[in-house]
C-alpha positions, 0 to 999 in steps of 0.5 A: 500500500504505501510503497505505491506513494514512493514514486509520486514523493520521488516526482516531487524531489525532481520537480523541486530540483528542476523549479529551484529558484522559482518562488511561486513553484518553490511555495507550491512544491514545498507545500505539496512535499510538506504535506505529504511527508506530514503525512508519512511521518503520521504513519511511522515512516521516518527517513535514514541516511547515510555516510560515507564508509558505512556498510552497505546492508542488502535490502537497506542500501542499494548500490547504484553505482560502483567503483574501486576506491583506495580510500573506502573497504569493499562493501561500504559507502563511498558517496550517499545518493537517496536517503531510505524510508523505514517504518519501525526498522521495517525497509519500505524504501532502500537508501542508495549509493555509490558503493565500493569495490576496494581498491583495484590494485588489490582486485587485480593481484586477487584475480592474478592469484585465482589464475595461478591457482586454476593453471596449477590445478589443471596442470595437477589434473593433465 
């Protein structure tokens, strides 16, 4: 039932982006999305972040987008995009984000190794 509003709050978030700067559309839109996110709060549903380095959690978080990173560990946030929706810590809308796959030097030297491994292994079988 009210996952069926998430695209209508997602058009509002465009149209303000897209009007920013104009008052009457600004006034307009910033009472719509007032109202209706009134309305959510009225029904529990409370709205969470995140963080750059936090974990990215199957079913709360979705990855949009991945890069390797030096800075950030494989599986965790690299930059935040979508704030996520919940009710009582039940996911009524995931966060989303640009995650992390480690860092490509790693990556590499892990697919070099696995390579080693299966020459070895078939050499071991011939």
């Amino acid at each position: 039932g009210l996952t069926l509003f998430l695209p209508a709050l997602d058009e509002m978030e465009v149209i303000g982006a897209r009007y920013e700067g104009n008052s009457f559309a600004g006034t307009l839109q910033s009472g719509l999305t007032l109202e209706f996110q009134n309305n959510f709060k009225e029904l529990g549903v409370s709205e969470f972040g995140l963080e750059s380095g936090d974990e990215v959690v199957m079913g709360r978080v979705v990855a949009v987008e991945e890069q390797f990173s030096e800075e950030f560990a494989k599986g965790t946030v690299i930059a935040p995009l979508k704030s996520g929706l919940e009710i009582q810590g039940n996911i009524v809308r995931p966060a989303e984000c640009v995650a992390s796959l480690g860092s490509e030097a790693a990556a590499a030297a892990a697919e070099e190794a696995e390579a080693a491994a299966a020459e070895e292994e078939e050499a071991a079988t011939e």
